[in-house]
C-alpha positions as a Markdown table, in Angstrom:
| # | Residue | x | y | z |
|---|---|---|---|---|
| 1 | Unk | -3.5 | -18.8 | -34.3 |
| 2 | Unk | -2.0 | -19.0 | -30.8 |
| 3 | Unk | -1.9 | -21.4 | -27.3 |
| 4 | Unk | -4.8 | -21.7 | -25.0 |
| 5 | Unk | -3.4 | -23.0 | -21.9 |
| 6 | Unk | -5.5 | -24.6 | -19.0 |
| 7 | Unk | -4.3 | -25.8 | -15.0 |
| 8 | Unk | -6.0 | -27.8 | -13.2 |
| 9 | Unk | -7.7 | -24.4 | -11.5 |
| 10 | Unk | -9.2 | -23.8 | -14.7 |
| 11 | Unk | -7.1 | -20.8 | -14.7 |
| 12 | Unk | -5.9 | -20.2 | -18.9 |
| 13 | Unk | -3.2 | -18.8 | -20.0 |
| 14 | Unk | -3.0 | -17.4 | -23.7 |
| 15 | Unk | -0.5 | -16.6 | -26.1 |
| 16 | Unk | 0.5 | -16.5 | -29.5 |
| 17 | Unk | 2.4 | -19.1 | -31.5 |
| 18 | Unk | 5.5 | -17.0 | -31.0 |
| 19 | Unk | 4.9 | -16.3 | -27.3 |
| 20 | Unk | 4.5 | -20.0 | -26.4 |
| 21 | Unk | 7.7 | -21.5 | -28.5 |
| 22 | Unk | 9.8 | -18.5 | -27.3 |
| 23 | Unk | 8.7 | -19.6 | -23.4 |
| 24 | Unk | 9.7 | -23.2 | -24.5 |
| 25 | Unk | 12.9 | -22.0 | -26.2 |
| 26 | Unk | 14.2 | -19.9 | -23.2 |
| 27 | Unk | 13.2 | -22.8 | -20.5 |
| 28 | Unk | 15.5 | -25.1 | -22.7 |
| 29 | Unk | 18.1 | -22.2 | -22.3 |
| 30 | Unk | 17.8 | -22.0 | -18.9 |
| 31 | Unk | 18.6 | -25.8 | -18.3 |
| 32 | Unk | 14.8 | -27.8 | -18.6 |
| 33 | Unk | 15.0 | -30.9 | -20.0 |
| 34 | Unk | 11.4 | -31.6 | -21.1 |
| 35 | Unk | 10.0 | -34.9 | -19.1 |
| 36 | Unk | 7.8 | -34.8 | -22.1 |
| 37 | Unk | 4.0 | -34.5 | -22.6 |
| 38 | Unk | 0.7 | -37.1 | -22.2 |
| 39 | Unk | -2.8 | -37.6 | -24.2 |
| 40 | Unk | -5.5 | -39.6 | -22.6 |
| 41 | Unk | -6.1 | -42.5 | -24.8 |
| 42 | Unk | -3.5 | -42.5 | -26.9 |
| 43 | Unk | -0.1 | -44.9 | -26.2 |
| 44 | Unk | 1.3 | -43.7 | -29.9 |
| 45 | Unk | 1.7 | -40.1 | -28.9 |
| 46 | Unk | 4.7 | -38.4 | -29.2 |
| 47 | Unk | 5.6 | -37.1 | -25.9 |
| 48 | Unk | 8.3 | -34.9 | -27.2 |
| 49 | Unk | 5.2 | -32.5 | -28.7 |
| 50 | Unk | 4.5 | -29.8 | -26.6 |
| 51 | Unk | 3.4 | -27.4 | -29.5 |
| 52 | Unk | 0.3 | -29.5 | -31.7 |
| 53 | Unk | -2.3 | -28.2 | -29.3 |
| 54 | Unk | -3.9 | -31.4 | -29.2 |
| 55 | Unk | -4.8 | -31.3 | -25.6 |
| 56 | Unk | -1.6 | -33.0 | -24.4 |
| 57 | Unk | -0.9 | -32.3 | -20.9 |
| 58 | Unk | 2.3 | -30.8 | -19.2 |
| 59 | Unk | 2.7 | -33.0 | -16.0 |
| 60 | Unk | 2.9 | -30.8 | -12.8 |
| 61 | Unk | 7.1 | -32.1 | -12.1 |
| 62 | Unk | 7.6 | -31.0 | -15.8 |
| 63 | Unk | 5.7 | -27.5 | -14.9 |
| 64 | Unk | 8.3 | -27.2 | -12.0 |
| 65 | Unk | 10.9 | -27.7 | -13.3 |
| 66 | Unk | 9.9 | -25.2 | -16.4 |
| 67 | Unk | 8.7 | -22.5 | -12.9 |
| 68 | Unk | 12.5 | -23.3 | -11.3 |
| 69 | Unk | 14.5 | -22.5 | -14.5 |
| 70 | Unk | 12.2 | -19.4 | -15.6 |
| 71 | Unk | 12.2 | -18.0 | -12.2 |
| 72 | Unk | 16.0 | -18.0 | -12.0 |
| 73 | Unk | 15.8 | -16.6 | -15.6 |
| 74 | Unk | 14.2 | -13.4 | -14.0 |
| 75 | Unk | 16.4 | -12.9 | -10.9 |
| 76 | Unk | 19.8 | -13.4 | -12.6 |
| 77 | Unk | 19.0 | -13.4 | -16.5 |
| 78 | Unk | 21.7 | -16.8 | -16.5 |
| 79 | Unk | 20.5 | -20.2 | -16.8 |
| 80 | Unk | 20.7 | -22.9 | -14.1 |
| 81 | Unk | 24.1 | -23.5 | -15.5 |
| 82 | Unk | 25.5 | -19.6 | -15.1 |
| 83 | Unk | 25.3 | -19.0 | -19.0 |
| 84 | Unk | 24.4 | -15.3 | -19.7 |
| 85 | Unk | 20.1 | -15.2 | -21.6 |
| 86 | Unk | 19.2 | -12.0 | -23.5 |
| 87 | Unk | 16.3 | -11.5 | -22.7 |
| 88 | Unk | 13.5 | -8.3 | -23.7 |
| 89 | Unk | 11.7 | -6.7 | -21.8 |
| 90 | Unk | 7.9 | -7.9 | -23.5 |
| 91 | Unk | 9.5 | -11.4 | -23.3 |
| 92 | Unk | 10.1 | -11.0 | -19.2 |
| 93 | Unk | 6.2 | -9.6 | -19.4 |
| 94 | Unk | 5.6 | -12.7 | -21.1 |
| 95 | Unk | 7.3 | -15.0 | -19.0 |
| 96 | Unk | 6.2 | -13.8 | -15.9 |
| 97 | Unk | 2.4 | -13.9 | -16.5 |
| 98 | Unk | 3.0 | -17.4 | -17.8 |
| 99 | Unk | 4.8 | -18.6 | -14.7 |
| 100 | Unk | 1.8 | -16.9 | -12.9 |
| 101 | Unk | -0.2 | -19.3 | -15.0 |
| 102 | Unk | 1.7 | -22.3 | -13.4 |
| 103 | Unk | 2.1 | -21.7 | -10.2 |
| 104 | Unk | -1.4 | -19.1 | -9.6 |
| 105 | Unk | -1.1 | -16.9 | -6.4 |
| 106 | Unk | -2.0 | -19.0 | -3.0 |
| 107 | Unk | -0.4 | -22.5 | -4.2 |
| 108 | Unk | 1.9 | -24.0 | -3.0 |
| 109 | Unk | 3.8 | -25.8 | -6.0 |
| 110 | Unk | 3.6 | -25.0 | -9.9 |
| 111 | Unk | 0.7 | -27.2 | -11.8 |
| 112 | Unk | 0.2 | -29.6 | -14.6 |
| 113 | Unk | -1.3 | -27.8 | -17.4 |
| 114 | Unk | -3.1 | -29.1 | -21.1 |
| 115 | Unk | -1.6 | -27.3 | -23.8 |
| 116 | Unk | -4.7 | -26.4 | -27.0 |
């Protein structure tokens, strides 16, 4: 089973369950602090899930920040912070085809994106 990712381009972005968490777990590494997540239609929703694939969206200040810290995990392999990231080399392929996701060629800013 894996993450089907959609932006508001209708541009996907698709990965496997270990490809999606290990994105999330190297953000939080790098200094994001998750805003948290949104369902239409549903106040009980845990905005702290960003991994049930229920359609919850990412909102696009969230995405930013996520683009900011990833970005600067590619140039300097440090977090925001300075802290030294191992990272591999498929996991830098990974990253940077999901930041393309986010912030697609031609846009100006990174973009909210539903998480299924």
């Amino acid at each position: 089973m894996g993450y089907n990712l959609e932006n508001k381009y209708n541009n996907s972005f698709t990965c496997n369950n270990w490809g999606f968490q290990r994105i999330l777990e190297l953000a939080i590494a790098c200094g994001w602090e998750p805003d948290g997540t949104s369902l239409d239609g549903d106040d009980s929703w845990d905005c702290n899930d960003y991994e049930s694939q229920n359609g919850q969206m990412v909102s696009q200040l969230d995405a930013k920040e996520i683009y900011r810290v990833l970005s600067n995990l590619l140039v300097t392999h440090k977090s925001i912070e300075g802290k030294r990231i191992a990272i591999e080399k498929d996991e830098i392929d990974l990253v940077k085809e999901f930041l393309d996701f986010i912030k697609p060629e031609g846009t100006k800013n990174a973009c909210s994106f539903s998480i299924q």
